[in-house]
C-alpha positions in Angstrom: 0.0 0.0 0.0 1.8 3.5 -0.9 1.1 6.4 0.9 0.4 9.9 -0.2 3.1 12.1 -0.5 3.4 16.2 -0.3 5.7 17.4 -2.1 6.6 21.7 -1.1 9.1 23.4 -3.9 11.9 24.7 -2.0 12.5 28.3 -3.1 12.2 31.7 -1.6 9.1 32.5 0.7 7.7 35.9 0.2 5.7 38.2 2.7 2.2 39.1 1.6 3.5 42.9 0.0 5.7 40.5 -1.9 8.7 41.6 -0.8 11.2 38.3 0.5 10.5 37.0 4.1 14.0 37.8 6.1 14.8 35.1 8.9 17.9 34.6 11.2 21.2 33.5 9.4 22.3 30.5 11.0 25.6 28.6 10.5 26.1 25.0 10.1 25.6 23.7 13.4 21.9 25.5 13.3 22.8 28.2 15.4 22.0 31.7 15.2 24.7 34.1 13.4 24.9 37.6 15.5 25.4 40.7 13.9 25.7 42.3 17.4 26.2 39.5 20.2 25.8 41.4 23.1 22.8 43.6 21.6 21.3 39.7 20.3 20.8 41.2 16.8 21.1 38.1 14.2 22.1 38.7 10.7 19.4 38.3 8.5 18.3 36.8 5.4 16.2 35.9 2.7 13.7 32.9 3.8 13.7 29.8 2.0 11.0 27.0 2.3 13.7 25.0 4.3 14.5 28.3 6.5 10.4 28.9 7.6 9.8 25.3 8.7 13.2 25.2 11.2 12.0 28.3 12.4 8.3 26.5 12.4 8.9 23.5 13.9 12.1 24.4 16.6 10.2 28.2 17.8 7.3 26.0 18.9 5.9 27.1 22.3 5.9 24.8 25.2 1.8 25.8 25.4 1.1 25.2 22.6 2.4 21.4 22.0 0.4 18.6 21.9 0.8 14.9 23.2 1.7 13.8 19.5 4.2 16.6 18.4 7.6 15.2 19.6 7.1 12.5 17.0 6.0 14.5 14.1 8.2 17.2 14.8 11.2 13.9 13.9 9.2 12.3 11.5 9.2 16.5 9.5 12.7 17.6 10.3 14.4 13.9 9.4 12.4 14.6 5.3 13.7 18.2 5.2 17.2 16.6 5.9 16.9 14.7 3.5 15.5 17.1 1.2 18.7 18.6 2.2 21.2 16.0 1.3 19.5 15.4 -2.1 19.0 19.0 -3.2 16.8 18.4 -5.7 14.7 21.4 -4.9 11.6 20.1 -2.7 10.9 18.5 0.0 8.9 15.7 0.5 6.5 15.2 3.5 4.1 12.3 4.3 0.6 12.7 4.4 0.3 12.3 8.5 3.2 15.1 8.6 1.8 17.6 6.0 -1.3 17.6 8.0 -0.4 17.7 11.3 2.5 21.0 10.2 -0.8 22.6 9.5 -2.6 22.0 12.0 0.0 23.4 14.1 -0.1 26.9 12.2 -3.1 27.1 12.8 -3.0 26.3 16.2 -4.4 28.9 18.8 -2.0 30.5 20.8 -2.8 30.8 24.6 -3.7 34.2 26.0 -2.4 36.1 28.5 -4.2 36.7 31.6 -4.1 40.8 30.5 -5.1 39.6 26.7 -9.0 37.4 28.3 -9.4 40.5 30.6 -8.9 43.0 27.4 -11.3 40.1 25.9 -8.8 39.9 22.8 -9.2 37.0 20.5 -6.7 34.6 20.3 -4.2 34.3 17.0 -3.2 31.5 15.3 0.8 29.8 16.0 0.9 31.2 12.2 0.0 34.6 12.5 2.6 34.6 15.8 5.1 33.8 13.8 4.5 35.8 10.4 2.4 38.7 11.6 0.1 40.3 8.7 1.6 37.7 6.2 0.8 34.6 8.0 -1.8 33.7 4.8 1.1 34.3 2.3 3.7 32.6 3.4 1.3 29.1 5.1 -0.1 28.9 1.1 4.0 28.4 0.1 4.1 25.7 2.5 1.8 23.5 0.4 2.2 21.7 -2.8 1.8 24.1 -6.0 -1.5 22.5 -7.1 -3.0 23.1 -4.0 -2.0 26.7 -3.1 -4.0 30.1 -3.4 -2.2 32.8 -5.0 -2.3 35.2 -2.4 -1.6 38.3 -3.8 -4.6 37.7 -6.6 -7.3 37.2 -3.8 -9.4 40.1 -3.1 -9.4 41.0 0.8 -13.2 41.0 0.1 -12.6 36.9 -0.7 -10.4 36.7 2.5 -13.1 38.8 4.8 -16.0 36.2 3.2 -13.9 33.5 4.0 -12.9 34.7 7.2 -17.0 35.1 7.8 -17.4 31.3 7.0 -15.3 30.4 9.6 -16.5 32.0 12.6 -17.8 30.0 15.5 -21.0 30.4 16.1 -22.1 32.3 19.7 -23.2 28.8 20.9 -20.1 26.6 22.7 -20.2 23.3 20.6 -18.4 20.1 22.6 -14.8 19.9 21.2 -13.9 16.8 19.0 -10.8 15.0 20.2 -7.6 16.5 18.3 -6.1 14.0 15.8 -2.4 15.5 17.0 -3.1 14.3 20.7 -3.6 10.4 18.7 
């Protein structure tokens, strides 16, 4: 029985004005590059597919993970290695993993005690990490034939979709969490 395979381009990862997505320079142990050590300033540059998911999958917070994550986490950075290794210009995720990286993004994070009494609404892991472009730069996370261009959706498209996935006012029981399996 084969299984189904996702298969991400790696090339650069753009912000949602289309301008490249600047991460931390790191050398090749995986650690951060400083421009200014004592100030903790990294050197930056230009984000690659390979780039955003480190950042993804090692920036985690501990509130946010799930029962599951340790092995998925493995299972995700052992493919990108190998993507690595055989630079061939993607990287190739299993089914179980492509899911469960986004799931994650879209995780909710936690609030603060200050953020429930200011009655905030929570944001996703993904807009934590990428701000206003968190919609851009998830859509270059996923195969090509299943991506939405974002910078040829209308925000009226976005605000519709955003509409359709409100909760309703009513609590509804919460279904187990396929991450916590």
């Amino acid at each position: 029985m084969s299984s189904v395979r996702k298969i991400i381009p790696i090339c650069q990862i753009y912000n949602l004005a289309h301008k490249p997505w600047r991460i931390p320079e790191r050398d090749e142990d995986d650690e951060i590059v400083w421009k200014d050590p004592t100030a903790q300033v990294p050197e930056m540059k230009k984000a690659d597919t390979l780039g955003v998911l480190w950042t993804v999958l090692f920036t985690i917070p501990p509130k946010l993970e799930k029962q599951n994550d340790p092995r998925r986490l493995q299972q995700a950075w052992n493919q990108m290695e190998r993507a690595r290794e055989q630079g061939n210009g993607e990287v190739e995720f299993s089914e179980k993993v492509y899911l469960w990286l986004h799931r994650l993004l879209n995780r909710e994070m936690p609030l603060t005690e200050e953020e429930k009494r200011e009655k905030l609404l929570p944001r996703t892991y993904a807009r934590a990490l990428f701000r206003g472009s968190a919609f851009a730069i998830t859509e270059q996370l996923k195969p090509l034939d299943e991506r939405v261009d974002p910078w040829s959706v209308g925000l009226g498209d976005l605000e519709e979709d955003a509409k359709a996935t409100e909760p309703d006012d009513e609590e509804k029981p919460r279904k187990s969490d396929p991450d916590d399996e």
